[in-house]
C-alpha positions as CSV (number, residue, x, y, z in Angstrom):
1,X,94.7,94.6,104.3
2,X,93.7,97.8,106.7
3,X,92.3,100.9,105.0
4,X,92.5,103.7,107.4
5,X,90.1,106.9,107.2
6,X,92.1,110.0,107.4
7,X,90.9,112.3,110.6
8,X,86.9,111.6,110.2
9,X,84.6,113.4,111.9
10,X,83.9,112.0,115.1
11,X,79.4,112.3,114.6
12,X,80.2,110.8,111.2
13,X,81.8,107.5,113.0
14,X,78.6,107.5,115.7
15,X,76.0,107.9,113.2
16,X,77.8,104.9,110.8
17,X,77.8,102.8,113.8
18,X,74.2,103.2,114.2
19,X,73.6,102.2,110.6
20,X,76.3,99.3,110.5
21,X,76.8,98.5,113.8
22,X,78.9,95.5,112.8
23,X,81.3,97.7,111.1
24,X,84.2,99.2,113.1
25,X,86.9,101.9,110.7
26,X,90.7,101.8,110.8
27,X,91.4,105.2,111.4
28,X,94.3,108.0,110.5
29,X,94.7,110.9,113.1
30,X,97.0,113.4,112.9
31,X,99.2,115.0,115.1
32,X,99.1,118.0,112.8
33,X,95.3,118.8,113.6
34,X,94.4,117.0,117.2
35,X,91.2,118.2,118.6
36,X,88.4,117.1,120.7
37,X,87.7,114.6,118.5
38,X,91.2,113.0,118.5
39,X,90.7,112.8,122.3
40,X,87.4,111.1,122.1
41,X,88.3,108.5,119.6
42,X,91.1,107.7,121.8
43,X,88.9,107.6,125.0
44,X,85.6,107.3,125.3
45,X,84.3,106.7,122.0
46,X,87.6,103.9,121.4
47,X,85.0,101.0,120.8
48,X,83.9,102.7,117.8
49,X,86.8,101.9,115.6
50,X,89.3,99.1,115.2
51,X,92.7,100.3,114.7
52,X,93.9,103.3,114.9
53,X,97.6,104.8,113.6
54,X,99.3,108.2,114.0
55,X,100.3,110.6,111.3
56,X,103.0,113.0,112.2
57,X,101.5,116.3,110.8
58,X,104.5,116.8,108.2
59,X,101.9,117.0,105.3
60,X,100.0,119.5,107.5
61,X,103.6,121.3,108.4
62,X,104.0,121.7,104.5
63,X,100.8,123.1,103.7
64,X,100.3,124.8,106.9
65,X,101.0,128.7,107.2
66,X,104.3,129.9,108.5
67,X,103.6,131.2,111.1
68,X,101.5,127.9,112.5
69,X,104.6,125.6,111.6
70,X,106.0,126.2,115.1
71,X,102.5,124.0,116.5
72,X,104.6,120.8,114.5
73,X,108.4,120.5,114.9
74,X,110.1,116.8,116.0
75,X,110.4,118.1,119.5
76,X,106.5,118.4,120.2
77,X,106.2,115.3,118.5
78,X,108.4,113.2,120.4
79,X,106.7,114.9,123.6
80,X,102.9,114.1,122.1
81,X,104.7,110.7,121.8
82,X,106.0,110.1,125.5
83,X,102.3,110.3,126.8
84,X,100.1,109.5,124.0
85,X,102.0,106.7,121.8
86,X,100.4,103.6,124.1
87,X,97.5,105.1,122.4
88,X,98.0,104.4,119.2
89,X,98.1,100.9,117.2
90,X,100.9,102.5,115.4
91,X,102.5,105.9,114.6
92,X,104.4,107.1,111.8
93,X,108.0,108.8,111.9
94,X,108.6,112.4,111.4
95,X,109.2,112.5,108.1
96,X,109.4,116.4,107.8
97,X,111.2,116.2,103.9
98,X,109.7,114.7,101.3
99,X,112.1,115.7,98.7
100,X,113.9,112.9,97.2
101,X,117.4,114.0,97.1
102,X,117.9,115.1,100.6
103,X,114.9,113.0,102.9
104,X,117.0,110.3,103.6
105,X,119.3,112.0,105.6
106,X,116.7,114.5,107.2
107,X,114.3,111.7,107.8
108,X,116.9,108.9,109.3
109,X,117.8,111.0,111.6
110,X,114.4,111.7,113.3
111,X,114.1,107.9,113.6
112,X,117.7,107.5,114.9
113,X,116.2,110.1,117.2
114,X,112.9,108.3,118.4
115,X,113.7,105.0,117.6
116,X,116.9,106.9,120.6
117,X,113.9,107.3,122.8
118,X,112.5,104.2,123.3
119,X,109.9,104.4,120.0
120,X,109.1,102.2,117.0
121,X,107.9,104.7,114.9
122,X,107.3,103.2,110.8
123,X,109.9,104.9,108.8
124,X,108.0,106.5,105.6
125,X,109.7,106.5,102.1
126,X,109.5,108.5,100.0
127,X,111.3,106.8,96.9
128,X,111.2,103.2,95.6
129,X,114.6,102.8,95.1
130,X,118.3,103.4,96.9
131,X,120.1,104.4,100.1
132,X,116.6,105.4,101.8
133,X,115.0,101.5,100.9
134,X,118.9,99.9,101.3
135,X,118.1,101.4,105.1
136,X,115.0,100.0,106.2
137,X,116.1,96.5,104.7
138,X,119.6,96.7,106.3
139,X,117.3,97.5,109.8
140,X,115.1,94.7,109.1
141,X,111.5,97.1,110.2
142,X,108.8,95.2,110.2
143,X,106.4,98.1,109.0
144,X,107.6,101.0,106.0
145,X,105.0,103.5,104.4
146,X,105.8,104.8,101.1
147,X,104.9,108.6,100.6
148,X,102.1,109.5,98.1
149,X,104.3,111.1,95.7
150,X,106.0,108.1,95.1
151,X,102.7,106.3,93.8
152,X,102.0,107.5,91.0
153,X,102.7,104.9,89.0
154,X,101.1,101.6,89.3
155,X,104.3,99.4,88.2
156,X,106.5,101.4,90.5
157,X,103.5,100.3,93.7
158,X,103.9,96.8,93.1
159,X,107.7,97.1,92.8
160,X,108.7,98.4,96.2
161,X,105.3,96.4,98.0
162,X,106.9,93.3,96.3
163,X,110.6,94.1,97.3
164,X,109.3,94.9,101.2
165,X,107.4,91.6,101.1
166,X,109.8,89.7,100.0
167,X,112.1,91.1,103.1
168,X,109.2,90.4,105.3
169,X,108.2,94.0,106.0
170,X,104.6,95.0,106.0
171,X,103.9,98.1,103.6
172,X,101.5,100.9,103.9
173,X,101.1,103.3,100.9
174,X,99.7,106.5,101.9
175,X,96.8,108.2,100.1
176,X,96.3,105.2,97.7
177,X,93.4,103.3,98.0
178,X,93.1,102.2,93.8
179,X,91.3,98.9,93.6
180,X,93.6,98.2,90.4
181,X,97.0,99.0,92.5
182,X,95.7,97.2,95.6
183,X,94.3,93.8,94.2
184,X,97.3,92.5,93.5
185,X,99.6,93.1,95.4
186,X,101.0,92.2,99.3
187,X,100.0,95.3,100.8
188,X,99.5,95.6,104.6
189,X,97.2,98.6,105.2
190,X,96.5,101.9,103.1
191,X,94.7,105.1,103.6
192,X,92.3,107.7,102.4
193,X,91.3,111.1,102.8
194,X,89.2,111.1,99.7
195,X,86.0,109.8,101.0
196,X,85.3,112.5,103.0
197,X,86.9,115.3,100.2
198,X,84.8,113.6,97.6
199,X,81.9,114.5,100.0
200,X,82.1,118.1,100.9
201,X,84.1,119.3,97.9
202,X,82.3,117.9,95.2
203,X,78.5,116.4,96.9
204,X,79.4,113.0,95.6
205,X,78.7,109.6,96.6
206,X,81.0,107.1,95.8
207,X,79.3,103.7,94.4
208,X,81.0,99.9,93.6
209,X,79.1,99.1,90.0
210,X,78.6,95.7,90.1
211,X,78.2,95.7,86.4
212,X,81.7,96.9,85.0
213,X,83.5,95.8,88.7
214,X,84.9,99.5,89.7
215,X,84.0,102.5,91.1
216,X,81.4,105.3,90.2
217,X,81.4,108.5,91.5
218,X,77.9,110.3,91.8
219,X,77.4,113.5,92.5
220,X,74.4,114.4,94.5
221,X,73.6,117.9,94.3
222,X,72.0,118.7,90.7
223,X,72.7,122.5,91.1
224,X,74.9,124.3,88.9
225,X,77.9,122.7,87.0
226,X,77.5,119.3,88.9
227,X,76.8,117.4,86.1
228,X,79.8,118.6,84.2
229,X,82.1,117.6,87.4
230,X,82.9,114.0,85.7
231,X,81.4,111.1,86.7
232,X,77.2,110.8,87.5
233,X,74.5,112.8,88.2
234,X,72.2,111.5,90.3
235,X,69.1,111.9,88.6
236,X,70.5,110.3,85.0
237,X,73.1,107.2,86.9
238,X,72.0,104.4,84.5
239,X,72.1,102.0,87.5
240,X,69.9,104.6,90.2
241,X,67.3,102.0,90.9
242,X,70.6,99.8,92.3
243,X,72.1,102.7,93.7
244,X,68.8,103.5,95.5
245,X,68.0,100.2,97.0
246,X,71.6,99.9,98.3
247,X,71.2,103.4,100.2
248,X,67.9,102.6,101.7
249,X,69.2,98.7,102.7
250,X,72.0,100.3,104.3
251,X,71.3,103.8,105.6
252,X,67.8,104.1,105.2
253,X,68.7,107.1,103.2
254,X,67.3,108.5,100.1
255,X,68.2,111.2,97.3
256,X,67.4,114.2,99.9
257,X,68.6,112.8,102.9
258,X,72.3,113.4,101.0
259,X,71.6,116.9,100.1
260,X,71.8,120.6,102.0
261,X,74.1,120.9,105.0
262,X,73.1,117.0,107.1
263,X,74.1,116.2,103.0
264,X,77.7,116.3,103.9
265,X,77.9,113.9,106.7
266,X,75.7,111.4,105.1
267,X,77.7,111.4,102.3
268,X,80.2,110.9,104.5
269,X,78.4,108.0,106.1
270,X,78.1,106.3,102.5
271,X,81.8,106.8,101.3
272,X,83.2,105.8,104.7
273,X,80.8,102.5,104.3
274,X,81.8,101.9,100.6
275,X,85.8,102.0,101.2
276,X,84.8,99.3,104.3
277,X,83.2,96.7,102.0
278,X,86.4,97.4,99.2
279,X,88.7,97.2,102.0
280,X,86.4,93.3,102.3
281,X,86.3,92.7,98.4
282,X,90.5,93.2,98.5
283,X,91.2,91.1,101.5
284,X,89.0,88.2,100.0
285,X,91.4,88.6,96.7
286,X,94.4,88.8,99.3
287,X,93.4,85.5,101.2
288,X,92.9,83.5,97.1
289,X,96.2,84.8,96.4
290,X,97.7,83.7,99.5
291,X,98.9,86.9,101.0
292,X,99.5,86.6,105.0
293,X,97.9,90.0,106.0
């Protein structure tokens, strides 16, 4: 299984290289917010990260203002396409609706429009069930995303990653990186854009405990309301003598190097690292269970 890292920073990917220089992210850009960075990671700094896939920009078109939503239509994006998609590992249809009752034939017909063009883009779902999942069996893709909204629950995950697998398409489930929905079943990549919110919005760290086998989120910053955020405070984590051992062994950081304003990157640093070495723990479950990717 790939987990890809949704638009990182591209100083946060330098500096984790020079801590983990065996370590190399999948990583999520989006057409919907391509900067400098997005040209560096594709050039010159390519060797930095493994694979790397193209969103579309339609959850940036939805939240965007209305005035901006001109910057992301299926035009540009077919254009950003014909001299950019060689770029890419992969890239993502323009899947502009994400309501249930009328994406099908909205998003269908922007494939029917790229695939027109001489594209492969990965049609996205955004429901588990009928004419939109009929479609991409009946076309035989080799690669279907399912839309966030349509992972909410765990049973319904394993359901349509089971049903694609089974057809022999490869799945990719957008925003869901649970170690409870992703252990078990076939999945083919993933991604997340809560490492890095997890880090500036709420100062945490993000932590495997060994002891109880899942995740603990930490927050750094002692300030305020922190402690009443859910999760840890630094200071009181019942395991901080781990926890601080495991960020000097890998980062050579310690309780103030993840504070103030370098705080936010090296949080960064630390969550990006952490969803690497679950992305690891998954795939070694995969390969037990016998799953081919």
């Amino acid at each position: 299984m790939r987990l890809y890292f949704a638009t990182p920073k591209l100083n946060v990917i330098r500096k984790l290289a020079k801590k983990q220089p065996d370590y190399k992210p999948n990583i999520l850009l989006s057409f919907g917010s391509i900067n400098a960075d997005t040209h560096s990671l594709l050039g010159t700094a390519r060797s930095l990260s493994d694979s790397i896939i193209l969103d579309s920009g339609t959850w940036t078109l939805h939240e965007c203002k209305e005035e901006n939503r001109y910057k992301i239509t299926i035009e540009k994006y077919e254009k950003y396409l014909e001299s950019s998609a060689n770029k890419y590992d992969y890239y993502f249809n323009f899947d502009e609706s994400y309501e249930e009752n009328h994406a099908f034939e909205i998003n269908s017909g922007h494939q029917e429009r790229l695939e027109a063009s001489g594209f492969k883009p990965i049609y996205v779902l955004h429901s588990t069930s009928g004419e939109e999942v009929d479609y991409c069996l009946e076309h035989k893709y080799e690669y279907v995303a399912v839309g966030s909204s349509s992972l909410t629950q765990k049973d319904e995950t394993e359901k349509i990653v089971n049903l694609l697998y089974e057809n022999d398409i490869k799945a990719h489930l957008f925003g869901c990186t649970k170690y409870s929905y992703l252990e078990s079943i076939p999945v083919f990549s993933c991604d997340s854009a809560s490492w890095t919110k997890v880090a500036n919005m709420e100062d945490t760290i993000l932590y495997w405990n060994q002891h109880d086998e899942r995740q603990d989120k930490i927050h750094c910053d002692t300030k305020g309301n922190a402690c009443e955020k859910g999760g840890y405070c630094y200071p009181k984590y019942p395991y901080k003598a781990e926890l601080e051992q495991y960020l000097w062994d890998n980062f050579e950081f310690i309780h103030r190097d993840l504070m103030g304003i370098p705080g936010t990157d090296n949080r960064r640093i630390v969550n990006m690292f952490y969803y690497m070495e679950l992305e690891k723990r998954i795939n070694e479950i995969h390969v037990k269970l016998g799953f081919p990717w």
